[in-house]
KEKE-3310 file (N, C-alpha, C; in steps of 0.2 Angstrom, whole numbers, plus 5000, padded with zeros to 4 digits):
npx = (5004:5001:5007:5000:4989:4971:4964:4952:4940:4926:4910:4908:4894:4890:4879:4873:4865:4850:4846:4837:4835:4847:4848:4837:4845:4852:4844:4839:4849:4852:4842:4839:4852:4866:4881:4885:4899:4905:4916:4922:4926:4935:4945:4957:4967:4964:4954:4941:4940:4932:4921:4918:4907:4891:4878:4868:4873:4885:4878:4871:4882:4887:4877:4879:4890:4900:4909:4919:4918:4908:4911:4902:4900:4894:4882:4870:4858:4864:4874:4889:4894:4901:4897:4903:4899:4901:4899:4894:4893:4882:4874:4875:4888:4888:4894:4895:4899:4901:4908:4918:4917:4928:4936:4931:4932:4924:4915:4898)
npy = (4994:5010:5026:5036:5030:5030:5024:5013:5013:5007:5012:5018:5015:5025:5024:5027:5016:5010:4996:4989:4991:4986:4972:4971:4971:4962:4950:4951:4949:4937:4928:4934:4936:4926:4913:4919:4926:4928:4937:4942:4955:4955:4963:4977:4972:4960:4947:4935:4917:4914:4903:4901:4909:4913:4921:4927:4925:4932:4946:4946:4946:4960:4968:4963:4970:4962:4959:4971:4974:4966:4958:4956:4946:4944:4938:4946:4945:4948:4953:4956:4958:4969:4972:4981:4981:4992:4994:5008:5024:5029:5020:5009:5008:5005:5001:5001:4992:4986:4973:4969:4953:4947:4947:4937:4925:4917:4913:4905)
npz = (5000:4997:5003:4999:4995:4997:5012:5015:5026:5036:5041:5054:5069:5083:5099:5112:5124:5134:5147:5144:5130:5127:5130:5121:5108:5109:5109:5096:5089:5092:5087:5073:5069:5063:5063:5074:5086:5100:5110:5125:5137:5150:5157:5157:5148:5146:5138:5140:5136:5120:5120:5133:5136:5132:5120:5129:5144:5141:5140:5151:5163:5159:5161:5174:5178:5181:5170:5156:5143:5128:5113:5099:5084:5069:5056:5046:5038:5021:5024:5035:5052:5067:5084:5097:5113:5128:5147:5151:5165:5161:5153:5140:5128:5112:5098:5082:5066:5049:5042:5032:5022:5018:5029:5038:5036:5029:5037:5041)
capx = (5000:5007:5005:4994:4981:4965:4961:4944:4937:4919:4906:4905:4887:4889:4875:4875:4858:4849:4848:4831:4837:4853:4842:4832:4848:4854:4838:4839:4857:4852:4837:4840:4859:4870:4886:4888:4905:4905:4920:4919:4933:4938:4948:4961:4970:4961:4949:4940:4940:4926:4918:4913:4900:4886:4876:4864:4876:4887:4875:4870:4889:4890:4874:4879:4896:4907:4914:4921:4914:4906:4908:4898:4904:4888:4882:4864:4857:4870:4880:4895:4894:4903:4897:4906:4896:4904:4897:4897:4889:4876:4872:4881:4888:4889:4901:4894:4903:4898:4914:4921:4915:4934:4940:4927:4935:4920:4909:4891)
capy = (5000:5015:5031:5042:5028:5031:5020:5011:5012:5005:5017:5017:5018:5025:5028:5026:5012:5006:4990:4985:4991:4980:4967:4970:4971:4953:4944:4950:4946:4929:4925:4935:4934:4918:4913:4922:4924:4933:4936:4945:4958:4955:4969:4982:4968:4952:4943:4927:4913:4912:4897:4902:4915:4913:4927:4929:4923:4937:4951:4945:4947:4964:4972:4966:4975:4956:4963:4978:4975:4961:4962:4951:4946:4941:4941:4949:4946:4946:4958:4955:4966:4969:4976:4981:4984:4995:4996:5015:5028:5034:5015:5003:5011:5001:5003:4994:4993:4983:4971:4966:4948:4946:4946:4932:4918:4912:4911:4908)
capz = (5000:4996:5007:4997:4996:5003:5016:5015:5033:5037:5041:5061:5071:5091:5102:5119:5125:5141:5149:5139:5122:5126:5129:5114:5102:5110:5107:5090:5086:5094:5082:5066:5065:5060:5065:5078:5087:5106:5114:5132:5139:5157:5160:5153:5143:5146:5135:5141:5132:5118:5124:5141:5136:5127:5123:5135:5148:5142:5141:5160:5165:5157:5166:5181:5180:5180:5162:5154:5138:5126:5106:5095:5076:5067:5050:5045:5028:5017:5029:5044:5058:5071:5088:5105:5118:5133:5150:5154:5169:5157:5152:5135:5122:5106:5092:5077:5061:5044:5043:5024:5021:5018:5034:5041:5032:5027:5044:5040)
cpx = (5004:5003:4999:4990:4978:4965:4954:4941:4930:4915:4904:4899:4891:4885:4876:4865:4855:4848:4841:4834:4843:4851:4838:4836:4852:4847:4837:4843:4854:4846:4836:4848:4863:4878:4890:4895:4903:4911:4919:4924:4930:4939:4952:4965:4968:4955:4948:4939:4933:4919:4916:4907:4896:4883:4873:4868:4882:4885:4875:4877:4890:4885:4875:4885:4903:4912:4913:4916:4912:4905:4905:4899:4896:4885:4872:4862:4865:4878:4885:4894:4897:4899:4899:4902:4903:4899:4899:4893:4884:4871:4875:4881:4889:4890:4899:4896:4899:4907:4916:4920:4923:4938:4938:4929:4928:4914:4902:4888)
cpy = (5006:5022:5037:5037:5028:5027:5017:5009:5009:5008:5014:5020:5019:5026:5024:5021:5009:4998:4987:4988:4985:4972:4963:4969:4962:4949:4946:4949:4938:4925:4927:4934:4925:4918:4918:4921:4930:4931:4944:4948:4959:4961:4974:4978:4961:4951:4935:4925:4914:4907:4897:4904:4916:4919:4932:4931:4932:4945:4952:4950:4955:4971:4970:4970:4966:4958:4968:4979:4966:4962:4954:4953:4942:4942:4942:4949:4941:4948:4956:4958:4964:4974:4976:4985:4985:4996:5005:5019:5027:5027:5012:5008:5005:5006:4998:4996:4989:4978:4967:4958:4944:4943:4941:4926:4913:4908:4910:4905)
cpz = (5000:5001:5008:4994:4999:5007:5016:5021:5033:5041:5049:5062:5079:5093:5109:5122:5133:5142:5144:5132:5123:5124:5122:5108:5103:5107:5098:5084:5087:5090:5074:5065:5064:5061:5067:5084:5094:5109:5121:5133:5147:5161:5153:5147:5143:5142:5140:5132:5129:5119:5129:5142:5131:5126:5127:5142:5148:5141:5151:5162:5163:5161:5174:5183:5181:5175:5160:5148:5135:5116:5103:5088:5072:5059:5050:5038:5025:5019:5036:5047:5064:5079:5095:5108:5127:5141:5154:5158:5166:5152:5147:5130:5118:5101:5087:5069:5056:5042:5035:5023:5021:5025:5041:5039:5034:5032:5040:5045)
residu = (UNK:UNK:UNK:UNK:UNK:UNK:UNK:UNK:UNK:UNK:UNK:UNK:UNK:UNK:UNK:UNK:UNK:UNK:UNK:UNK:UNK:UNK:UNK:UNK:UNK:UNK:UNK:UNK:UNK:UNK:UNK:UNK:UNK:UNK:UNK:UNK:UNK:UNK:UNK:UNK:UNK:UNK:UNK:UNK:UNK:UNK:UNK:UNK:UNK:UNK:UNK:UNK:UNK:UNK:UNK:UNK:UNK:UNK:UNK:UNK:UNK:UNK:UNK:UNK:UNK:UNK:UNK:UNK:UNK:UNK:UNK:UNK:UNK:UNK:UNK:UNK:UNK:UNK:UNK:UNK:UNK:UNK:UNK:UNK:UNK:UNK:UNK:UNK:UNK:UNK:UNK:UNK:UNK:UNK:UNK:UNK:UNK:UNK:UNK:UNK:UNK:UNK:UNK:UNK:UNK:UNK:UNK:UNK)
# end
């Protein structure tokens, strides 16, 4: 890549949600999305393992304040997405991207 190419970023969404939207956006990752991937964040540099936390299991964990955050990898339609959910004062911020098909190796 050479320096003076563009860079091709993926159109970030942020808004900041309460404990029942979070809710609402789980149950509809868990019934309209597909080859869903949740990894959990512990702390400042710790991930748990993928396999311990389902998604329910890691929404729970994240309202009760056990984790810092919780992102989910999922596809919707035809489309990847990615979103980090943040436990913050004012309630979960989520961070949702649209993630390049390429970089899923082929999850469905």
């Amino acid at each position: 890549m050479n320096h003076d190419d563009p860079i091709d970023l993926p159109e970030v969404e942020v808004d900041v949600i309460d404990e029942a939207a979070l809710r609402a956006l789980a149950d509809a990752v868990g019934e309209h999305g597909t080859g869903l991937e949740v990894t959990v964040k512990h702390g400042a540099t710790m991930f748990a393992p993928e396999q311990t936390f389902g998604l329910a299991d890691s929404v729970d964990a994240l309202v009760e304040g056990a984790v810092l955050g919780v992102q989910l990898r999922y596809r919707f339609g035809e489309l990847y997405w990615m979103d980090t959910i943040l436990r913050t004062p004012a309630g979960y911020r989520v961070v949702r991207m649209q993630e390049p098909a390429t970089t899923r190796g082929g999850v469905e």
